[in-house]
C-alpha positions as a Markdown table, in Angstrom:
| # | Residue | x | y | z |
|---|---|---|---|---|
| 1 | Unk | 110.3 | 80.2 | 250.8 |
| 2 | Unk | 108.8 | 79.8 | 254.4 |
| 3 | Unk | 105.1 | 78.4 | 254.5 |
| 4 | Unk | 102.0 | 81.1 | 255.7 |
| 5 | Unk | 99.9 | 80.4 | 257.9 |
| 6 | Unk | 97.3 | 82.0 | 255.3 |
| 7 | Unk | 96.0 | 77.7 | 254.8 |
| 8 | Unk | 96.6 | 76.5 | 258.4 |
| 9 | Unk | 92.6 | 76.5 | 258.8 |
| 10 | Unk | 92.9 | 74.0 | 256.0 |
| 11 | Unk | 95.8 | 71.6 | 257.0 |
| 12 | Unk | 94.1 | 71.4 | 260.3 |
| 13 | Unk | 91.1 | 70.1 | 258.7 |
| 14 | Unk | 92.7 | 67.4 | 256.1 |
| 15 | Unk | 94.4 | 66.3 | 259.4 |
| 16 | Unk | 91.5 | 65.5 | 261.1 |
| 17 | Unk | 90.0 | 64.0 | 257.8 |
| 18 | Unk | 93.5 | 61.9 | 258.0 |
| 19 | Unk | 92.6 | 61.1 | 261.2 |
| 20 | Unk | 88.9 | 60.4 | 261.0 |
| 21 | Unk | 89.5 | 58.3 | 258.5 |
| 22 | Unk | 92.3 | 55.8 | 260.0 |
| 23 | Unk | 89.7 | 55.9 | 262.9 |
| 24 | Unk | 86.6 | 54.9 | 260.7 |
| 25 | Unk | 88.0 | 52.4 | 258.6 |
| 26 | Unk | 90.4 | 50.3 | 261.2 |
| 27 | Unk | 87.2 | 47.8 | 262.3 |
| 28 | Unk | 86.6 | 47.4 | 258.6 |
| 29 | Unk | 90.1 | 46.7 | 257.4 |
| 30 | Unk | 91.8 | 45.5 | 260.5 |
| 31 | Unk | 89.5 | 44.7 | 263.3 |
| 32 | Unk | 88.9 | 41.9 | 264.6 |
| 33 | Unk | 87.3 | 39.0 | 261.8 |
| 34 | Unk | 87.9 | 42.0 | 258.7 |
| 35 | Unk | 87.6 | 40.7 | 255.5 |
| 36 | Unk | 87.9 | 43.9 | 252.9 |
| 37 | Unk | 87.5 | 42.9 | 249.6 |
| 38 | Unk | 89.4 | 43.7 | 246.9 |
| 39 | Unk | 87.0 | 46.3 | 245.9 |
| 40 | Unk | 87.6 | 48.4 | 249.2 |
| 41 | Unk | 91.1 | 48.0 | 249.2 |
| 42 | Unk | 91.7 | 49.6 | 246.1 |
| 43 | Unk | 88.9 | 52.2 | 247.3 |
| 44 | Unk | 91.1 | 53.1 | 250.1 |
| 45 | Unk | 94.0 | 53.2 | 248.5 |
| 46 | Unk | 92.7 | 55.8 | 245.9 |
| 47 | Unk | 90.8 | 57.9 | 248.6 |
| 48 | Unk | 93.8 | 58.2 | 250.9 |
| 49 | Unk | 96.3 | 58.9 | 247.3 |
| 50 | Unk | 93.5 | 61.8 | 246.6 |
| 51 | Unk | 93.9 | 63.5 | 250.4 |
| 52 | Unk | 97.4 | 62.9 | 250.5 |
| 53 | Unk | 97.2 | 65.3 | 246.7 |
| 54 | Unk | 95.6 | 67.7 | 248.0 |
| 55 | Unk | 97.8 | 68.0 | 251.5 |
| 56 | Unk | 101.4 | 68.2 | 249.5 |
| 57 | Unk | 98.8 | 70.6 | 247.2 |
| 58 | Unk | 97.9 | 72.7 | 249.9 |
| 59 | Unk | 101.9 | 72.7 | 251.5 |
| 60 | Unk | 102.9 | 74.0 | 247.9 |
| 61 | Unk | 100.3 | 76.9 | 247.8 |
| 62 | Unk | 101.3 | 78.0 | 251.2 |
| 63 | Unk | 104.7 | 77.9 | 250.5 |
| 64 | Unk | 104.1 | 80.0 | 247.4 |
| 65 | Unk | 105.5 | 77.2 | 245.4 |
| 66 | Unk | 102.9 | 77.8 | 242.6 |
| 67 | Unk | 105.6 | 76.0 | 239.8 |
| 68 | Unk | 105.3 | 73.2 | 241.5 |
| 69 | Unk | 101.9 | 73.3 | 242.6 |
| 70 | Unk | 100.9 | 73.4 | 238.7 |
| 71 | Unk | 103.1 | 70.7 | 237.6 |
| 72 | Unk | 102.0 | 68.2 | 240.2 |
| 73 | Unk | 98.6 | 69.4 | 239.6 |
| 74 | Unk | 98.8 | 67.1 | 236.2 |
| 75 | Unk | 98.5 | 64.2 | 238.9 |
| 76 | Unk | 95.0 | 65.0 | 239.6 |
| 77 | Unk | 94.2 | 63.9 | 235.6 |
| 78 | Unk | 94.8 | 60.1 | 236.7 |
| 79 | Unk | 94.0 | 60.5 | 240.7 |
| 80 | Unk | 90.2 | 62.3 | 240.1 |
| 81 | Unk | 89.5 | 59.5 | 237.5 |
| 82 | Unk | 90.8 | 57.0 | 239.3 |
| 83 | Unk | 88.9 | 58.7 | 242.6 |
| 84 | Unk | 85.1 | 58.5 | 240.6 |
| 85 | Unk | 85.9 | 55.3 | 238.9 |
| 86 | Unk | 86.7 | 53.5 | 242.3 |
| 87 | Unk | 83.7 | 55.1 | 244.1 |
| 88 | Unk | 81.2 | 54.0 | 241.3 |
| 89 | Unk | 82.7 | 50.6 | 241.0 |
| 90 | Unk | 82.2 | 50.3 | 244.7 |
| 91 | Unk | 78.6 | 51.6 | 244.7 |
| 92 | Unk | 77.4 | 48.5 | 242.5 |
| 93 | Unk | 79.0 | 46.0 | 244.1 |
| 94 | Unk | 77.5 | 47.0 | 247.4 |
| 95 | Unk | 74.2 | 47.1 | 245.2 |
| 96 | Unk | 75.1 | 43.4 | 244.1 |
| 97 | Unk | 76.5 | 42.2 | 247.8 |
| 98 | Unk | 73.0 | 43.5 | 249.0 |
| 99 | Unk | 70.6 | 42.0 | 246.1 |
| 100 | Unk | 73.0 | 38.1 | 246.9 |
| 101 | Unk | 72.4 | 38.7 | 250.5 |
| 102 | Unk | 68.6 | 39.0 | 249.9 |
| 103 | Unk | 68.8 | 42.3 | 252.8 |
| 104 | Unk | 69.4 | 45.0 | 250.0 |
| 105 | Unk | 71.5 | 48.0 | 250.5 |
| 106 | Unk | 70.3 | 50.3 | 253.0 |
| 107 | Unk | 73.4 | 53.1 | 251.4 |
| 108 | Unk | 72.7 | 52.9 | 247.8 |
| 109 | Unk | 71.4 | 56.1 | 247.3 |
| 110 | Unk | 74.7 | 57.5 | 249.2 |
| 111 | Unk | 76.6 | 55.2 | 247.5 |
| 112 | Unk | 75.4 | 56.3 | 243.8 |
| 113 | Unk | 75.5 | 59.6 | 244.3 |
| 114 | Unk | 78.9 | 59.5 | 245.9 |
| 115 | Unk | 80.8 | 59.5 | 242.6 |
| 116 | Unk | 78.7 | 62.1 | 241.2 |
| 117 | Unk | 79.0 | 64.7 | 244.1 |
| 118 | Unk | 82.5 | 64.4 | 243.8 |
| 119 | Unk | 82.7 | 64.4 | 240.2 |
| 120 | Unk | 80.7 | 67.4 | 240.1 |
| 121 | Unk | 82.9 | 69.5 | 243.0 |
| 122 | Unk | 86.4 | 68.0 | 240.5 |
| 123 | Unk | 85.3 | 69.3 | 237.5 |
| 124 | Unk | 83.7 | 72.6 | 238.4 |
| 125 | Unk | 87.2 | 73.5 | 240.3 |
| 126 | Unk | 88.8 | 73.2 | 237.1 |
| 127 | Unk | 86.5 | 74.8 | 235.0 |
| 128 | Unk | 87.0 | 77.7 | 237.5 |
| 129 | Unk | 90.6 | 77.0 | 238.2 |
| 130 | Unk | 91.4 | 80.9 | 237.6 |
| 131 | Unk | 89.5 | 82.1 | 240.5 |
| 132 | Unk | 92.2 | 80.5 | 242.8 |
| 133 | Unk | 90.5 | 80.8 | 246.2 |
| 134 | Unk | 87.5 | 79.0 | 244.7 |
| 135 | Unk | 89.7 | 76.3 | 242.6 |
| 136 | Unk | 91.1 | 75.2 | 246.4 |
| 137 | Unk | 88.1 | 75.2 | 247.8 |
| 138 | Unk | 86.1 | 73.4 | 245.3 |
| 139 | Unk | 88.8 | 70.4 | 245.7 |
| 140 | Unk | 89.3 | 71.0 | 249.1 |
| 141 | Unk | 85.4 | 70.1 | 249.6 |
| 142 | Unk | 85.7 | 66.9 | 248.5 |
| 143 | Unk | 87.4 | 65.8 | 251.7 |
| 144 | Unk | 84.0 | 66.4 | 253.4 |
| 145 | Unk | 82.7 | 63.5 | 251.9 |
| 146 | Unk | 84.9 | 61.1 | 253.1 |
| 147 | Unk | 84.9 | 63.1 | 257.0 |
| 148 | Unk | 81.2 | 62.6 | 257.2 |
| 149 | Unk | 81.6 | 58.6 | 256.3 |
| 150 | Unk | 84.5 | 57.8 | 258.4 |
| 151 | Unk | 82.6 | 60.1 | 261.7 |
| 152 | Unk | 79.9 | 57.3 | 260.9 |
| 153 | Unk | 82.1 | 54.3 | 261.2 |
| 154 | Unk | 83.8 | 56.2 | 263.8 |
| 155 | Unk | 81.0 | 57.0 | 265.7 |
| 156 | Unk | 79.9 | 53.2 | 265.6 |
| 157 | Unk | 83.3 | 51.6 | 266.3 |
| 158 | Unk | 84.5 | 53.5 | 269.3 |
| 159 | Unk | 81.8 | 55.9 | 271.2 |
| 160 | Unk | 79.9 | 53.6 | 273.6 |
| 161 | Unk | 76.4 | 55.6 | 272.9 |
| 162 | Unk | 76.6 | 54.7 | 269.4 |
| 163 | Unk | 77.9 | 51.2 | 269.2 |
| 164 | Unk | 75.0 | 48.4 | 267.5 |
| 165 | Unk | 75.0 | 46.2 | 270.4 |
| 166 | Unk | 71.6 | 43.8 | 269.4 |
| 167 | Unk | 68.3 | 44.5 | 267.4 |
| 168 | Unk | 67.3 | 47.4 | 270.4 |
| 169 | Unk | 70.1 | 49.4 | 269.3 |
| 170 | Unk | 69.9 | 49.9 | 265.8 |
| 171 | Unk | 68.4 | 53.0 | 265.6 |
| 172 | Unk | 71.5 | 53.8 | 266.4 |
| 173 | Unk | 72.9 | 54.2 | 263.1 |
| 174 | Unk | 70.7 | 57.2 | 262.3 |
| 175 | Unk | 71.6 | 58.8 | 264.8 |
| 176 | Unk | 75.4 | 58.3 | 263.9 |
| 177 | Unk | 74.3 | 59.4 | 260.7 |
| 178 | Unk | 72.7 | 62.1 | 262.1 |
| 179 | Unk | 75.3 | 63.4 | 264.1 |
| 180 | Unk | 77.9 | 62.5 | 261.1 |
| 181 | Unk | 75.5 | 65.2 | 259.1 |
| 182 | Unk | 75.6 | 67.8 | 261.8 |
| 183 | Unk | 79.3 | 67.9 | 262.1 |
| 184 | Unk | 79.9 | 67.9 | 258.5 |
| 185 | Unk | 77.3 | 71.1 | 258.4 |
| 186 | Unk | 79.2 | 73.1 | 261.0 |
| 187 | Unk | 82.7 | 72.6 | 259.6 |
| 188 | Unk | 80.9 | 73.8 | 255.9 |
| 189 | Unk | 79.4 | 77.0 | 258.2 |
| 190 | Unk | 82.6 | 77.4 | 259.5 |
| 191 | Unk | 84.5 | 78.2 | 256.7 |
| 192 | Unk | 81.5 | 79.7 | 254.9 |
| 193 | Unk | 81.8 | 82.2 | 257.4 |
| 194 | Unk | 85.6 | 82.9 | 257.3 |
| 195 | Unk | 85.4 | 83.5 | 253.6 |
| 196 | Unk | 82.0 | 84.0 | 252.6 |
| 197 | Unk | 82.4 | 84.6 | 248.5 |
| 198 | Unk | 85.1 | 81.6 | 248.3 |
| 199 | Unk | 83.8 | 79.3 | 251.3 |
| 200 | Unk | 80.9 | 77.9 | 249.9 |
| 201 | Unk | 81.8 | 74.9 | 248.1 |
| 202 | Unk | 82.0 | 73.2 | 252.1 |
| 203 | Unk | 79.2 | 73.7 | 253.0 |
| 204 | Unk | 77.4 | 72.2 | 249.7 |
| 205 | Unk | 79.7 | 69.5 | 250.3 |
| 206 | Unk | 78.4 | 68.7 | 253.7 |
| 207 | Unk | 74.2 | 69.7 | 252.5 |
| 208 | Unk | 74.9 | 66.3 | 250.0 |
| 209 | Unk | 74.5 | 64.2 | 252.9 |
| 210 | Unk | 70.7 | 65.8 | 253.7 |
| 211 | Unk | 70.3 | 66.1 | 249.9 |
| 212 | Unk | 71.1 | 61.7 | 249.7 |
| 213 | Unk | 69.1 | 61.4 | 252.6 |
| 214 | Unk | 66.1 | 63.1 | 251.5 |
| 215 | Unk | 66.1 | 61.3 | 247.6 |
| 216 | Unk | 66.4 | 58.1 | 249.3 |
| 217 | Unk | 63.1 | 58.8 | 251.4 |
| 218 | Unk | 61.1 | 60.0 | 248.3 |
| 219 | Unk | 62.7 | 56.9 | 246.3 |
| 220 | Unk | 61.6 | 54.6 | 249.4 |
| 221 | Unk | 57.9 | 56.8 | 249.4 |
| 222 | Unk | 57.4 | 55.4 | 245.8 |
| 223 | Unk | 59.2 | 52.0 | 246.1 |
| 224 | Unk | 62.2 | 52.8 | 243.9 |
| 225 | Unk | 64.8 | 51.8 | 246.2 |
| 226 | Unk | 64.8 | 47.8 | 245.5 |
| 227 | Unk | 64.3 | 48.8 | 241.7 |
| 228 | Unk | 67.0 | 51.2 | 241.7 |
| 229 | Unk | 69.3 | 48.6 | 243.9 |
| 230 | Unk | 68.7 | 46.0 | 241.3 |
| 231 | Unk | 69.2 | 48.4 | 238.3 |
| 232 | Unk | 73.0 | 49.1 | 240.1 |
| 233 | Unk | 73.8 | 45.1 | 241.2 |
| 234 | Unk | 73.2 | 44.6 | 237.3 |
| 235 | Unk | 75.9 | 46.7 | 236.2 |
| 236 | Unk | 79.0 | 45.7 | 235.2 |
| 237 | Unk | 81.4 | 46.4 | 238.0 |
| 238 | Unk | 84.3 | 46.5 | 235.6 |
| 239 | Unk | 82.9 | 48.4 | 232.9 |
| 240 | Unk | 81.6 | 50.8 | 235.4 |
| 241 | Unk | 85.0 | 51.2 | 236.3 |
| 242 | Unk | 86.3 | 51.9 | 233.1 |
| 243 | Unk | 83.3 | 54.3 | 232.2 |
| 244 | Unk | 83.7 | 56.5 | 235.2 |
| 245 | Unk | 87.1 | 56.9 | 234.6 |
| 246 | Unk | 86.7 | 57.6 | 231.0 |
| 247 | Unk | 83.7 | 60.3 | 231.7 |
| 248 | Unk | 86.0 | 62.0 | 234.6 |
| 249 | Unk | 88.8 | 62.2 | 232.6 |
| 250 | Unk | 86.9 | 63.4 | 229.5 |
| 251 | Unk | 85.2 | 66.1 | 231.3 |
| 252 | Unk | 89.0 | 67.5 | 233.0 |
| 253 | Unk | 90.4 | 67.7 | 229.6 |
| 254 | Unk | 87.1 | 69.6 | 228.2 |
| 255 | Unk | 88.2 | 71.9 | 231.2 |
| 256 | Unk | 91.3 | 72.8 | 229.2 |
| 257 | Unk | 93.4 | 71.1 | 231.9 |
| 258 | Unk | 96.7 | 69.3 | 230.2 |
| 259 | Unk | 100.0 | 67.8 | 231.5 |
| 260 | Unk | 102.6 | 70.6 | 231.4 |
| 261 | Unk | 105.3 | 70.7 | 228.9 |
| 262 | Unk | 108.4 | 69.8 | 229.4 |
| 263 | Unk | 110.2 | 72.6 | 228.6 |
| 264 | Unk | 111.9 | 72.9 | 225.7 |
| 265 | Unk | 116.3 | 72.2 | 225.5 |
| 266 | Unk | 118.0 | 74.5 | 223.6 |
| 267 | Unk | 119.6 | 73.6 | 220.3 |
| 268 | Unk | 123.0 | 72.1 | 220.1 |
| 269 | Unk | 125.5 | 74.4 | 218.2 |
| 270 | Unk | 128.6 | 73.3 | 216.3 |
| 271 | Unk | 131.6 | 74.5 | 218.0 |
C-alpha cells in the first residue's frame, strides 16, 4: 500500500532530530582529541536504535501496515528499557566524573531527570496505546529530548556566536541552552496547534527542559545540588543499569503490552 502523507509533519521532524543529532554529537565522538567513553558509546548507540524504531514505526503507520507495525512494536520491550537504563547509567557516571574532577556536574539535575521524563512519556503511551493518535505522539515526544540536547552541542560546536572561546564567553552556554529551550517550545506549539486534543505530549516534552532548569535553581537556592551530585556519583553505575531496565520493563508489561504470538500451525493429518 502507498505511504500518506497524513505523518509527513512527523518524518520531517525525526529527520531533523537525525540530523541534529549527528551534528551535536560529532565534536564529542569524532572531533578532534574525542575520547567517548564506553558509557556514551553505548548511550548513542541505544538513542539512535530508539529513533531509528520509531522512523521504520512511523513508515509502517503511514503505509497502513498496522500488522507489522504491532509486531515490531514488541521491539520497543527491550529498546525502551534499554533506552532508560542507558540514560540513568549515564546520569551517575557524569555525577561521579564531576565529584573525581572536584568541578561537580553543572547537568545533573537534566541528567537525573532525563530517564524519568522519558520513562514517564514510554509508559503512559502504552497505557493509552488504544487512543492511537495519542500512543504516536506520546512516543513520538520522546525525540524532543534528544533535539533540545544535540541544538545545545550543536549550537556550541558550529555557530560562531555561541562557541566557548575563553572564561569571557561562557555565558554562552546558557544562552545555547536558552535558545536550545526556545526551539524545542515552538516545534511542541507547532504541533499542539495542528492537533490540539492529540498534540500535546510535544509540547510537555519540550516544557521538561524549563521544568529541569527551574528544580536545579531551587535545589542550588537551598544547596542541594552538591548533596544530590554526591548522592548520584555513589550509585552503582551497573546496578543502576540493571534497575532501570528492570523498572521500565516492569512497568510496559503492567501496561498489558506482550510479544505477539506466533501464530498457531495447523495440525498435521494422516493421509
Amino acid at each position: 500500500m502507498k505511504p500518506t502523507r497524513r505523518h509527513l509533519p512527523e518524518q520531517l521532524f525525526l529527520a531533523a532530530v537525525f540530523l541534529l543529532a549527528i551534528a551535536g554529537f560529532w565534536p564529542i565522538f569524532l572531533g578532534p582529541g574525542a575520547e567517548p567513553d564506553a558509557h556514551q558509546q553505548m548511550h548513542l548507540v541505544v538513542v539512535f536504535a530508539w529513533l531509528a524504531l520509531l522512523f521504520v514505526q512511523l513508515r509502517l503507520v503511514s503505509r497502513q501496515d498496522f500488522a507489522g507495525h504491532r509486531r515490531l512494536g514488541a521491539a520497543v520491550l527491550v529498546v525502551a528499557p534499554l533506552l532508560v537504563a542507558s540514560t540513568a547509567m549515564l546520569a551517575v557516571h557524569s555525577a561521579t566524573k564531576g565529584i573525581v574532577s572536584g568541578r561537580g556536574d553543572p547537568l545533573v539535575v537534566q541528567n537525573m531527570m532525563g530517564p524519568v521524563e522519558l520513562g514517564l512519556l514510554v509508559f503512559l503511551a502504552f497505557l493509552l496505546r488504544k487512543r492511537r493518535p495519542l500512543h504516536g505522539a506520546l512516543l513520538m515526544a520522546t525525540a524532543i529530548s534528544f533535539m533540545g540536547i544535540a541544538l545545545f552541542f550543536t549550537l556550541l560546536g558550529f555557530v560562531p556566536g555561541f562557541r566557548i572561546e575563553g572564561p569571557e564567553t561562557f555565558h554562552r552556554f546558557a544562552l545555547a541552552g536558552m535558545t536550545g529551550q526556545g526551539i524545542c517550545l515552538a516545534v511542541g506549539l507547532a504541533f499542539l496547534a495542528r492537533d490540539y486534543r492529540n498534540g500535546w505530549p510535544y509540547l510537555l516534552a519540550a516544557l521538561f527542559f524549563p521544568f529541569n532548569d527551574l528544580l536545579g535553581r531551587a535545589l542550588a537556592r537551598f544547596d542541594l545540588v552538591d548533596p544530590l551530585t554526591r548522592f548520584l556519583g555513589s550509585l552503582s553505575q551497573g546496578w543502576t543499569f540493571v534497575g532501570g531496565f528492570a523498572l521500565m520493563l516492569a512497568l510496559l508489561l503492567a501496561t498489558g503490552l506482550r510479544p505477539p504470538r506466533s501464530a498457531p500451525t495447523a495440525p498435521m493429518t494422516n493421509p
